[in-house]
Backbone and ligand atoms as CSV (ligand in chain L), in Angstrom:
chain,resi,resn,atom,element,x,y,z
A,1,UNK,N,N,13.529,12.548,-10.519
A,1,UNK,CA,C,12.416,11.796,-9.925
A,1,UNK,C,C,11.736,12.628,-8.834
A,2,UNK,N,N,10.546,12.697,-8.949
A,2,UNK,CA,C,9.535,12.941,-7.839
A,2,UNK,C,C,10.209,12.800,-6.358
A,3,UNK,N,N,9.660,13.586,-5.474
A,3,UNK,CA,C,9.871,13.148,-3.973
A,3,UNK,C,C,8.313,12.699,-3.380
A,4,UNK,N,N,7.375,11.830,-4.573
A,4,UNK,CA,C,6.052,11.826,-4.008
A,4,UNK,C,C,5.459,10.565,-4.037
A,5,UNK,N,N,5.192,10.409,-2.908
A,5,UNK,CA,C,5.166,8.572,-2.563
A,5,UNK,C,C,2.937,8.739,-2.601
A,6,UNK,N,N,2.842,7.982,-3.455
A,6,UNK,CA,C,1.034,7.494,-3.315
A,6,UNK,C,C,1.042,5.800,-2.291
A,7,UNK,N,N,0.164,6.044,-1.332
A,7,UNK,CA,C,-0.315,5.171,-0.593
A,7,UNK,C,C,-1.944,4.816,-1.058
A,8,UNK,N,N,-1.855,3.636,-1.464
A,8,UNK,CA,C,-3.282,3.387,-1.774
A,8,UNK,C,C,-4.136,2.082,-1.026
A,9,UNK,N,N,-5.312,2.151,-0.296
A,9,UNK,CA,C,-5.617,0.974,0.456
A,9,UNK,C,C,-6.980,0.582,-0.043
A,10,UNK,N,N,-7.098,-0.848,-0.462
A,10,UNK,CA,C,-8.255,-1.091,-0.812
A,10,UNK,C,C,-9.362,-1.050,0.169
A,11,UNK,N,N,-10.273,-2.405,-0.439
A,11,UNK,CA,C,-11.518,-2.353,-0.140
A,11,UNK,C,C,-11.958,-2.912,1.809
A,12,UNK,N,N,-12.694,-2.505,1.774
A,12,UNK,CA,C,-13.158,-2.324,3.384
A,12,UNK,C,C,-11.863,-1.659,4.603
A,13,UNK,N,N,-10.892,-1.290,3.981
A,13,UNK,CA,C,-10.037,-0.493,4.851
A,13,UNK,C,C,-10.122,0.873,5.305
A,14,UNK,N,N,-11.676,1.337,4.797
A,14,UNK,CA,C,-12.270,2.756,5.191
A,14,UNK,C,C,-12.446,2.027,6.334
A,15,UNK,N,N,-12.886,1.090,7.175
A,15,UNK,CA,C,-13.362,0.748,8.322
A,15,UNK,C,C,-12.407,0.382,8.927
A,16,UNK,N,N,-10.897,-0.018,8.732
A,16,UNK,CA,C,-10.397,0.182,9.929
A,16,UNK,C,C,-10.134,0.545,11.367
A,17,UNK,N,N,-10.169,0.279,12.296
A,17,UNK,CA,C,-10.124,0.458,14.063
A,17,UNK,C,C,-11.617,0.174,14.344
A,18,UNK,N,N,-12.546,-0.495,12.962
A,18,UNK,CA,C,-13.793,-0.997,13.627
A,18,UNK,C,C,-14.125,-2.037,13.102
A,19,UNK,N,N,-13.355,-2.435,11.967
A,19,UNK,CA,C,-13.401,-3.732,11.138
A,19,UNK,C,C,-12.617,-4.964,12.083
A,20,UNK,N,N,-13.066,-6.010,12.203
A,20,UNK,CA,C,-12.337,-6.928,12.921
A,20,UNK,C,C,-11.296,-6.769,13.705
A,21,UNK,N,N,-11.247,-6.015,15.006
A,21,UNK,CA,C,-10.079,-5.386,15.364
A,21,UNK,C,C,-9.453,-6.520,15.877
A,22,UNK,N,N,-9.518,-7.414,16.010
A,22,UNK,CA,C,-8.810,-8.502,16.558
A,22,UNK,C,C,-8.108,-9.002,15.790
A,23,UNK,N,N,-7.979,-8.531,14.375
A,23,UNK,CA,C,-7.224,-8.540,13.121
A,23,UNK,C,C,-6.598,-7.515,13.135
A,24,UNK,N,N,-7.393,-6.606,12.295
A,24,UNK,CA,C,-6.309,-5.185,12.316
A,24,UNK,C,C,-6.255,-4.320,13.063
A,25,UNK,N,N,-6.520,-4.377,14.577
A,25,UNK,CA,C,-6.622,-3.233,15.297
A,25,UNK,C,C,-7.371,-2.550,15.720
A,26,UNK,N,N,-7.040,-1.230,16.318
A,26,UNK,CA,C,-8.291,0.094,16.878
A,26,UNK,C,C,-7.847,1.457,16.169
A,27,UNK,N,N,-6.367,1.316,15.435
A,27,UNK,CA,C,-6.528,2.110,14.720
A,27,UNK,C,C,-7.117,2.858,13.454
A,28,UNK,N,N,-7.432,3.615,13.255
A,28,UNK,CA,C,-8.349,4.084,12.092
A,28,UNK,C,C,-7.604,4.131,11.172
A,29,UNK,N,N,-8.011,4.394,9.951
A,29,UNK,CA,C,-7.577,4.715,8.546
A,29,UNK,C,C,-6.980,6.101,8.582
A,30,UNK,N,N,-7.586,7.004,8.978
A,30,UNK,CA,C,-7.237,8.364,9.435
A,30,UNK,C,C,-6.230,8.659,10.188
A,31,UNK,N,N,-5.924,7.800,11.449
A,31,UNK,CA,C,-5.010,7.882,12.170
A,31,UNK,C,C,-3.641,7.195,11.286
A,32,UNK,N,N,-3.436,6.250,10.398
A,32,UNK,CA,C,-2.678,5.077,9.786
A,32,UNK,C,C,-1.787,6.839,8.727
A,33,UNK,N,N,-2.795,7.235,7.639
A,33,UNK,CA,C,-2.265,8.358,7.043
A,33,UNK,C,C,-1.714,9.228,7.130
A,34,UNK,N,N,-2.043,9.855,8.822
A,34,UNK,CA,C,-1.863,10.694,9.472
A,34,UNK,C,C,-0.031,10.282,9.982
A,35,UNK,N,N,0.273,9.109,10.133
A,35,UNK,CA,C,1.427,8.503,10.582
A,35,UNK,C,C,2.038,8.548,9.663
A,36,UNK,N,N,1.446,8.038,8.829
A,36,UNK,CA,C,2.599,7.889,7.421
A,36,UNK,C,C,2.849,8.998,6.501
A,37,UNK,N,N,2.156,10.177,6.729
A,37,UNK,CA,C,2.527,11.774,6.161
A,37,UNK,C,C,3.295,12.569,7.381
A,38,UNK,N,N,3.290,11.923,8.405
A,38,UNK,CA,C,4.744,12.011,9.037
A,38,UNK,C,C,5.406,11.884,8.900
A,39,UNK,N,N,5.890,10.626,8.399
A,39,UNK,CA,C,6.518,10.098,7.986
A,39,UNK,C,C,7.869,10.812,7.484
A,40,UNK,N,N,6.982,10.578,6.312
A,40,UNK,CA,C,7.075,11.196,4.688
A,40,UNK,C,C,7.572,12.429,4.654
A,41,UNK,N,N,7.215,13.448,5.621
A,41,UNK,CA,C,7.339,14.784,5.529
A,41,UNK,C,C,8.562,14.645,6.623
A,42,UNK,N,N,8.684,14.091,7.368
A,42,UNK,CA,C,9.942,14.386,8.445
A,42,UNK,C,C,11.122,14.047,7.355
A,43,UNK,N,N,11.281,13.576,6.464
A,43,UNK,CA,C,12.245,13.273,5.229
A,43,UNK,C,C,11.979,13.952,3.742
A,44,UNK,N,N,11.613,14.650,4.262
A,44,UNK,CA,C,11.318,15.662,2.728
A,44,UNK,C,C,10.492,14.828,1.418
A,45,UNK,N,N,9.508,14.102,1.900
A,45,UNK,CA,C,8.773,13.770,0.957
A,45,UNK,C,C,6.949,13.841,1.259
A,46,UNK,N,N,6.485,13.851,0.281
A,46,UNK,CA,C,5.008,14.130,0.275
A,46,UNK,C,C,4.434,12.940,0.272
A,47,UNK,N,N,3.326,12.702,0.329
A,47,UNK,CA,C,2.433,11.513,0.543
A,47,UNK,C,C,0.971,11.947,-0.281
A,48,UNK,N,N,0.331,10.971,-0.867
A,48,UNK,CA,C,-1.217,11.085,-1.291
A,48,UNK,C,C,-1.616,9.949,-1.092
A,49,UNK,N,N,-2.757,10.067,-0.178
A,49,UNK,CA,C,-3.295,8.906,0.589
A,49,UNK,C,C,-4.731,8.708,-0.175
A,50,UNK,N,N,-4.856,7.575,-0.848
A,50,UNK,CA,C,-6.199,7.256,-1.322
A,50,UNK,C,C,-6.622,6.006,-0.899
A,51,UNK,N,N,-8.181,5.607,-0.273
A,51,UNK,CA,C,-8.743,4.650,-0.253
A,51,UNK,C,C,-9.874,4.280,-0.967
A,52,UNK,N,N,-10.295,3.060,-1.467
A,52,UNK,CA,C,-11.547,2.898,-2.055
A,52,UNK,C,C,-12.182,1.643,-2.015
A,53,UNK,N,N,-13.610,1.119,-2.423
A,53,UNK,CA,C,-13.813,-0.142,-2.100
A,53,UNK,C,C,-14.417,-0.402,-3.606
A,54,UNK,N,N,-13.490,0.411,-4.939
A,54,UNK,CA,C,-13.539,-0.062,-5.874
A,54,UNK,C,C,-12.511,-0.099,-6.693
A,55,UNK,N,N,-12.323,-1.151,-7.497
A,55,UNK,CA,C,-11.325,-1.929,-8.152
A,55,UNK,C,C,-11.059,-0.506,-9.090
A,56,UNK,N,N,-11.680,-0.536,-10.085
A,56,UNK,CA,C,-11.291,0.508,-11.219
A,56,UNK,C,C,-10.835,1.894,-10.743
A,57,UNK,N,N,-11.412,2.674,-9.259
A,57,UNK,CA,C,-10.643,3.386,-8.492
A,57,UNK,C,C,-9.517,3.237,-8.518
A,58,UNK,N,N,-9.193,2.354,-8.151
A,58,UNK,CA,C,-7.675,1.896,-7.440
A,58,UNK,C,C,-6.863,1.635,-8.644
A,59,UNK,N,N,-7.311,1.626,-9.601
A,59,UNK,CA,C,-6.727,1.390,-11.194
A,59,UNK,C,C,-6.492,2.861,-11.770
A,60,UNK,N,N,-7.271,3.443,-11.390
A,60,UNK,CA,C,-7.533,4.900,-11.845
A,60,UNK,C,C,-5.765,5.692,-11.155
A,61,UNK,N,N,-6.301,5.408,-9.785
A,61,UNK,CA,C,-5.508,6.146,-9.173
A,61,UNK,C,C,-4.123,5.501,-9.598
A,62,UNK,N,N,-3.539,4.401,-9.570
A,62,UNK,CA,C,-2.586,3.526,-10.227
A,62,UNK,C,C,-1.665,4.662,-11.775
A,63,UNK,N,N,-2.669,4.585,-12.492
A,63,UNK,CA,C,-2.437,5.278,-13.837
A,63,UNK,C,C,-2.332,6.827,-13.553
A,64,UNK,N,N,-2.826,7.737,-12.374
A,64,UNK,CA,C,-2.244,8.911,-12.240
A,64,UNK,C,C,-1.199,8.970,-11.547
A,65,UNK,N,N,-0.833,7.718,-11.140
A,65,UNK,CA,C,0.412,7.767,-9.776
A,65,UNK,C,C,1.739,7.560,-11.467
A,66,UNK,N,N,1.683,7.031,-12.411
A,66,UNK,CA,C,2.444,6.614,-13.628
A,66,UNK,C,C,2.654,8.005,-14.432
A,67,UNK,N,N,1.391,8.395,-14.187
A,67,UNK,CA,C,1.706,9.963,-15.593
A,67,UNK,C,C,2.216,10.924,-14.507
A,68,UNK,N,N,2.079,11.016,-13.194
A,68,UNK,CA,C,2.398,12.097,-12.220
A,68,UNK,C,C,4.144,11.834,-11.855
A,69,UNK,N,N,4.457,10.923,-12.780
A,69,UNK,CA,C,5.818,10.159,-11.980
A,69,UNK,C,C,6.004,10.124,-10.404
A,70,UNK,N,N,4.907,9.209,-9.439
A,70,UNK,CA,C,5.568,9.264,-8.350
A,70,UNK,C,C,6.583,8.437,-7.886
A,71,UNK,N,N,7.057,8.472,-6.578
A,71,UNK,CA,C,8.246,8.040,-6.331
A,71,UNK,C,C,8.701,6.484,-6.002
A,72,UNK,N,N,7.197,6.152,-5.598
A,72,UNK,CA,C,7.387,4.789,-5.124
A,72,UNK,C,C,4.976,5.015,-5.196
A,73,UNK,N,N,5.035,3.705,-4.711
A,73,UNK,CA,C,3.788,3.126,-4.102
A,73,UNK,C,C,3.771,2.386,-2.745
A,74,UNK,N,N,3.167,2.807,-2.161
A,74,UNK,CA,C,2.609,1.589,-0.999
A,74,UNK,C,C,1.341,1.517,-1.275
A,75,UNK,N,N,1.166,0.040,-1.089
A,75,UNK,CA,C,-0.473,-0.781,-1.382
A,75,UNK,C,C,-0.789,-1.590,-0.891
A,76,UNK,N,N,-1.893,-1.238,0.258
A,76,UNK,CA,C,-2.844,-2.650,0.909
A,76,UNK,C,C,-4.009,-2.712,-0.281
A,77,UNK,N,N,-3.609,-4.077,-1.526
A,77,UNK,CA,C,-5.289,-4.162,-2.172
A,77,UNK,C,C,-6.136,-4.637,-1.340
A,78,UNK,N,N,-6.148,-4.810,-0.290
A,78,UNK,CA,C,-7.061,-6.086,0.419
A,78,UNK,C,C,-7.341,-7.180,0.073
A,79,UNK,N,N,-8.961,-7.519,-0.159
A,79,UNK,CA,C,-9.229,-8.139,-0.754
A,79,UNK,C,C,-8.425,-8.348,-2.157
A,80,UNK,N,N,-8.506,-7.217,-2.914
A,80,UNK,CA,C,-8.521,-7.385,-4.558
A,80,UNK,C,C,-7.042,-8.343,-4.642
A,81,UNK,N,N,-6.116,-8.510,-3.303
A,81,UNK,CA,C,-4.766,-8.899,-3.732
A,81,UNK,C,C,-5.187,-10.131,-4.239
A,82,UNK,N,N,-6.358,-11.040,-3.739
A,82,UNK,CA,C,-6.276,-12.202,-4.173
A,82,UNK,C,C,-7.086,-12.706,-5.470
A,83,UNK,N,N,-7.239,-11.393,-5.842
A,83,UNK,CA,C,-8.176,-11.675,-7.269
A,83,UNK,C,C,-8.105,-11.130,-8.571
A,84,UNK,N,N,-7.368,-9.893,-8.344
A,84,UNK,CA,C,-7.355,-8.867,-9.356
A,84,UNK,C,C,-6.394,-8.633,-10.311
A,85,UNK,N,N,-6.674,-9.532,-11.302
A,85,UNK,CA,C,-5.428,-9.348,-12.355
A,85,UNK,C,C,-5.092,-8.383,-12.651
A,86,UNK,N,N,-6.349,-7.300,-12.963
A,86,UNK,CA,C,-6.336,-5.879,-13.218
A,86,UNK,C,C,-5.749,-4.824,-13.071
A,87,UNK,N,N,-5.519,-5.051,-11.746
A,87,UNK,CA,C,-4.717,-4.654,-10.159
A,87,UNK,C,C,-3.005,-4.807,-10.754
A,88,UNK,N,N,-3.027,-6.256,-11.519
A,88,UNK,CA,C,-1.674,-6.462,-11.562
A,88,UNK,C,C,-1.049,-6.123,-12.730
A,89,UNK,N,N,-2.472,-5.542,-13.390
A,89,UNK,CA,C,-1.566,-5.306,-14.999
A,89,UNK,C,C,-1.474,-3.580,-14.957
A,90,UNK,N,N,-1.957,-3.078,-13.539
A,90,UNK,CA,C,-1.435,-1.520,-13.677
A,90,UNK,C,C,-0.734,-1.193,-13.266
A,91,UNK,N,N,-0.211,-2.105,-11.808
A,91,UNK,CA,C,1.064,-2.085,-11.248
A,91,UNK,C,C,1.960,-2.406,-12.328
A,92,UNK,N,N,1.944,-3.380,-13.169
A,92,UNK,CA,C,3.162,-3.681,-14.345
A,92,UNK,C,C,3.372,-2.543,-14.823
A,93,UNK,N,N,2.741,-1.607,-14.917
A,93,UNK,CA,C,3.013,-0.438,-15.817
A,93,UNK,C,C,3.709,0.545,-15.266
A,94,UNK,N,N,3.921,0.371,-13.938
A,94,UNK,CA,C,4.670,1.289,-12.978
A,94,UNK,C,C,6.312,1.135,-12.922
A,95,UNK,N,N,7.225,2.179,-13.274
A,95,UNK,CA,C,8.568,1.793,-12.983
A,95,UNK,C,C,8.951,2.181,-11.241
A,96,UNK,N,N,8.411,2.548,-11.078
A,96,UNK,CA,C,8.846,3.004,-9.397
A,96,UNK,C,C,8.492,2.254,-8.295
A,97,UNK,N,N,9.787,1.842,-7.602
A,97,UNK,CA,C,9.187,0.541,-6.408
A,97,UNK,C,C,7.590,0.675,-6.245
A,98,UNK,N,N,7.671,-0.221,-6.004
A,98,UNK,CA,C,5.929,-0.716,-5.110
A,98,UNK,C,C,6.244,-1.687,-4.055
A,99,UNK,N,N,5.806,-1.278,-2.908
A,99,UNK,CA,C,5.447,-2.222,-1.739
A,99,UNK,C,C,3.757,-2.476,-1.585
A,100,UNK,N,N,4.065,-4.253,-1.616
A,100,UNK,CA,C,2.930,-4.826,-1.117
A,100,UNK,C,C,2.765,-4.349,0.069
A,101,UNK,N,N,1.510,-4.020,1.031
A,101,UNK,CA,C,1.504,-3.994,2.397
A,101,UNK,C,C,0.323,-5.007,2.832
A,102,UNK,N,N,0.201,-5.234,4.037
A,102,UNK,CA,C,-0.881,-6.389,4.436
A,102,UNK,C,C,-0.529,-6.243,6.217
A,103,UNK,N,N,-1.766,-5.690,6.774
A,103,UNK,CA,C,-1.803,-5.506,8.382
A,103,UNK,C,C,-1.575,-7.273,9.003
A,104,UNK,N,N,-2.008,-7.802,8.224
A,104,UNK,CA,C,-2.251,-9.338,9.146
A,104,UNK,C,C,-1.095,-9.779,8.012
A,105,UNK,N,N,-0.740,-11.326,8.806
A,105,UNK,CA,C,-0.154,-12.257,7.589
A,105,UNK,C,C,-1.112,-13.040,7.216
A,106,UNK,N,N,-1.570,-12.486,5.778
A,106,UNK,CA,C,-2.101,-13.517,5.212
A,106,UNK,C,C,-1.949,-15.026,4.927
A,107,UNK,N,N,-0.242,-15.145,5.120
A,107,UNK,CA,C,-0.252,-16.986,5.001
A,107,UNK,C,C,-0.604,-17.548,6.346
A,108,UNK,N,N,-1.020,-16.666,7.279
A,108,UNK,CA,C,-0.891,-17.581,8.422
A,108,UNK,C,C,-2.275,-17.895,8.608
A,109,UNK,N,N,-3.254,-17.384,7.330
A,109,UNK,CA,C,-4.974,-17.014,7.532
A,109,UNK,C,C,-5.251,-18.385,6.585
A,110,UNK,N,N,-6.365,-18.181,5.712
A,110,UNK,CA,C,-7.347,-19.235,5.522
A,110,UNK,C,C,-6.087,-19.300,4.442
A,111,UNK,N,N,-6.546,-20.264,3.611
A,111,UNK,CA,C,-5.901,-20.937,1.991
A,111,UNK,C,C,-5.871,-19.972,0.757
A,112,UNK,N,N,-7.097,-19.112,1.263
A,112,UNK,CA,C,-7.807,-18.270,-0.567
A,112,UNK,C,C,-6.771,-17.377,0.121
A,113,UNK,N,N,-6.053,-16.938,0.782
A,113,UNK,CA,C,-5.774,-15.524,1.182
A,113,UNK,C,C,-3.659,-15.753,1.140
A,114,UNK,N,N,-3.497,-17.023,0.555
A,114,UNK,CA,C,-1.816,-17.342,0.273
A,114,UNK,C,C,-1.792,-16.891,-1.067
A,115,UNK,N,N,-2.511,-16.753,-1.955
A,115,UNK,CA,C,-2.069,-16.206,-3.385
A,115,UNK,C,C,-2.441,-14.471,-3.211
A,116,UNK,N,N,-1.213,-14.055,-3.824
A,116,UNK,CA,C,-1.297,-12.812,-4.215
A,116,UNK,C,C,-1.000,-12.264,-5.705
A,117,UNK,N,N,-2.003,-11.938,-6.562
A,117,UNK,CA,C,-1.737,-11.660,-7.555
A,117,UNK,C,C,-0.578,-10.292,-7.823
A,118,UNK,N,N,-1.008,-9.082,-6.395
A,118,UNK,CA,C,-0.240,-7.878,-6.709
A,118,UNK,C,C,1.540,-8.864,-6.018
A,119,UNK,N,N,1.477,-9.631,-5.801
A,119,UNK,CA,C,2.861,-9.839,-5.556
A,119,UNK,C,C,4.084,-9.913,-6.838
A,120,UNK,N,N,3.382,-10.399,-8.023
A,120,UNK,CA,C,4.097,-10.453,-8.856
A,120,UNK,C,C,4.670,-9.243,-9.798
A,121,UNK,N,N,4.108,-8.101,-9.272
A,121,UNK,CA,C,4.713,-6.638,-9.386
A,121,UNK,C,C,5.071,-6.058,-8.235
A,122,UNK,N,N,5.341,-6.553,-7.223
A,122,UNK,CA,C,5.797,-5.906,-6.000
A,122,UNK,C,C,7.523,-5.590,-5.807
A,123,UNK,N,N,8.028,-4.606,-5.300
A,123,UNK,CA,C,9.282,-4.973,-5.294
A,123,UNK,C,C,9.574,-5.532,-3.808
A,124,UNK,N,N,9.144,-5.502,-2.319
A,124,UNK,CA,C,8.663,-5.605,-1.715
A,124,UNK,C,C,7.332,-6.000,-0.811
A,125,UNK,N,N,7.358,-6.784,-0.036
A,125,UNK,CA,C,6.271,-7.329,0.797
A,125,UNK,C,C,6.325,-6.924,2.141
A,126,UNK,N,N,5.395,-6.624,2.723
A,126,UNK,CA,C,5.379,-5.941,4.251
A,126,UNK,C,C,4.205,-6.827,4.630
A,127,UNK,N,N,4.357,-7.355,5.632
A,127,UNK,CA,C,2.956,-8.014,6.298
A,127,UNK,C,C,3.189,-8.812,7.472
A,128,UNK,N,N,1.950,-8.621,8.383
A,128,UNK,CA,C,1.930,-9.414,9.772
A,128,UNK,C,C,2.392,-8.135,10.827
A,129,UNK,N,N,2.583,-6.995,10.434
A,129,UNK,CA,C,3.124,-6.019,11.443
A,129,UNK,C,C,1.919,-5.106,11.894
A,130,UNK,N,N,0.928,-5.600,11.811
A,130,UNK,CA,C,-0.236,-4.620,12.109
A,130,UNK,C,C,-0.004,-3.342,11.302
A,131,UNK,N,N,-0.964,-2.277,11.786
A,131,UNK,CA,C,-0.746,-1.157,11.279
A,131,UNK,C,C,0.828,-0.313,11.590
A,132,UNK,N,N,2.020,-0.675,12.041
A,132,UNK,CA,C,2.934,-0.568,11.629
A,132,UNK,C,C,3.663,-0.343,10.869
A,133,UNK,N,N,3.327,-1.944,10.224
A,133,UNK,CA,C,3.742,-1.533,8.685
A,133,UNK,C,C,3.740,-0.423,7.726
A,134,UNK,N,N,2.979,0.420,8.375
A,134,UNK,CA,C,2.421,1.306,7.028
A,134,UNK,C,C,3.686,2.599,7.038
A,135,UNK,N,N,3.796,3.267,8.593
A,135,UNK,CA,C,5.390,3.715,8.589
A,135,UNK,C,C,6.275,2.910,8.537
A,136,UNK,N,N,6.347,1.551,8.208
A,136,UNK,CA,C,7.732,1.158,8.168
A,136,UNK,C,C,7.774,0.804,6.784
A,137,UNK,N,N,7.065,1.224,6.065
A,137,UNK,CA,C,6.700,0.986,4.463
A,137,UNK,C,C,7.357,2.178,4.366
A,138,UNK,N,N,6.924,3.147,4.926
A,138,UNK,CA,C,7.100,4.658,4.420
A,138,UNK,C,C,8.705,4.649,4.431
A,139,UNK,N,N,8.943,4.764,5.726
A,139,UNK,CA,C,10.869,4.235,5.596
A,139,UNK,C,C,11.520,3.601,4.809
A,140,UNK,N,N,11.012,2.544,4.777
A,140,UNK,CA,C,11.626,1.465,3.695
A,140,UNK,C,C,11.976,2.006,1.927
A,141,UNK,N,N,11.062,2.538,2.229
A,141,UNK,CA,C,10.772,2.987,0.431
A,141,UNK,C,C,11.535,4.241,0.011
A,142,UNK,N,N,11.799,5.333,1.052
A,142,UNK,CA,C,12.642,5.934,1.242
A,142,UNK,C,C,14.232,5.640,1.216
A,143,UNK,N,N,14.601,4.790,2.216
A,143,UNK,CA,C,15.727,4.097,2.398
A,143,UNK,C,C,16.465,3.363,0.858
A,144,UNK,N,N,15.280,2.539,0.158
A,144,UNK,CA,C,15.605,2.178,-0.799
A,144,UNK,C,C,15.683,2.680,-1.756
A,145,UNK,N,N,14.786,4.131,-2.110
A,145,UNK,CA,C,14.965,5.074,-2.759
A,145,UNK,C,C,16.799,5.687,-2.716
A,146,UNK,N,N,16.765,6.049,-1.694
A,146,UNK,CA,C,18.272,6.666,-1.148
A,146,UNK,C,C,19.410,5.802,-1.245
A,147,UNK,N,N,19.433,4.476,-1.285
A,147,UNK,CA,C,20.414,3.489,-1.385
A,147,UNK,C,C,20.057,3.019,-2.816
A,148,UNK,N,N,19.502,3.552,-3.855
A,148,UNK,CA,C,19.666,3.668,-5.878
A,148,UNK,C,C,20.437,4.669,-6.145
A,149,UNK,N,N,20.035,5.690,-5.122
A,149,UNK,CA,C,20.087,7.129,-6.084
A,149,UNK,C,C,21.972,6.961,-6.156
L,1,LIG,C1,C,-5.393,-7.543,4.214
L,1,LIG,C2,C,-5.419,-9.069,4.074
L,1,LIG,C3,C,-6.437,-9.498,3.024
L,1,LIG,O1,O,-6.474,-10.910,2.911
L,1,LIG,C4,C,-7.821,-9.014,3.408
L,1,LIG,O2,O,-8.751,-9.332,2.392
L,1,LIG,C5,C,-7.864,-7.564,3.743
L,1,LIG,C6,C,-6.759,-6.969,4.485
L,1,LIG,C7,C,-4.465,-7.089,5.368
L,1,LIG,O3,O,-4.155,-5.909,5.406
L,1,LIG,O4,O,-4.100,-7.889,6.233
L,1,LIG,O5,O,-8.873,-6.892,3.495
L,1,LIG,O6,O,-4.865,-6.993,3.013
C-alpha cells in the first residue's frame, strides 16, 4: 500500500479565513494544507491537496486517488455532502479509509445540513473542531492505518 494520503475540499472552501469566519475561522485554505503536509511528512507520508467548487472535479480527483492506490482520503465535500449522490458512488469505489471532515458541526446548524450523503462511505467522521480537524484527520488516518497493518 501507498504511503499517500489525498485531501480533497469542496466547494467555497477556496475562501476560507474569509468565508464566514465566525464559522470557519481566519484560517486560510493555504495555511489548513500547509498543516496537514506537516503532518503527513513528519510520519513518512505524502499528502495531495486538491480543492474545487466543482462536483465532477472532485469525482475526477476521487477516481485518480482509486487507480493511484492512495492510502486513505480526507474530505470536506461541503456543500455537495448534502446532495451528491455522485460524490457517494465514487467514494463506494474506494477501498482505503475515508474520513468525512466538516470545520463546523453540521447537526448543530440548520435541518438541510443533518443529512450526509458522503457519510454512508465514510469510515470516519471528524466535525465541530474547526480547522483542527484537518491535522487531526491527518493523525487519525495514519494511526488507523498503523493499527491494520
Ligand atoms: C462544511 C459544512 C457544510 O454544511 C457546508 O456546506 C460547508 C462546510 C464544514 O466544513 O463545516 O461548506 O462542510
Amino acid at each position: 500500500m501507498s504511503k499517500h494520503i489525498l485531501l480533497l475540499n469542496g466547494p467555497n472552501l477556496n475562501r476560507l479565513g474569509k468565508r464566514e469566519p465566525h464559522i470557519y475561522g481566519h484560517t486560510t485554505l493555504a495555511e489548513v494544507e500547509a498543516m496537514c503536509r506537516a503532518k503527513a511528512e513528519a510520519r513518512g507520508y505524502t499528502i495531495e491537496c486538491h480543492q474545487s467548487n466543482s462536483e465532477a472535479q472532485i469525482i475526477d480527483w476521487i477516481h485518480e486517488g482509486i487507480e493511484s492506490e492512495v492510502c486513505g482520503i480526507i474530505i470536506n465535500p461541503a456543500a455537495f455532502t448534502h446532495t451528491s449522490v455522485a460524490i457517494l458512488d465514487a467514494l463506494n469505489q474506494v477501498h482505503a479509509p475515508i474520513i468525512e471532515l466538516h470545520i463546523s458541526n453540521p447537526h448543530k446548524r440548520e435541518p438541510f445540513r443533518h443529512h450526509s450523503f458522503v457519510t454512508h462511505a465514510a469510515t470516519a467522521l471528524i466535525c465541530g473542531l474547526g480547522v483542527v480537524g484537518y491535522p487531526v484527520a491527518v493523525d487519525a488516518l495514519i494511526d488507523f492505518l498503523a493499527a491494520k497493518a
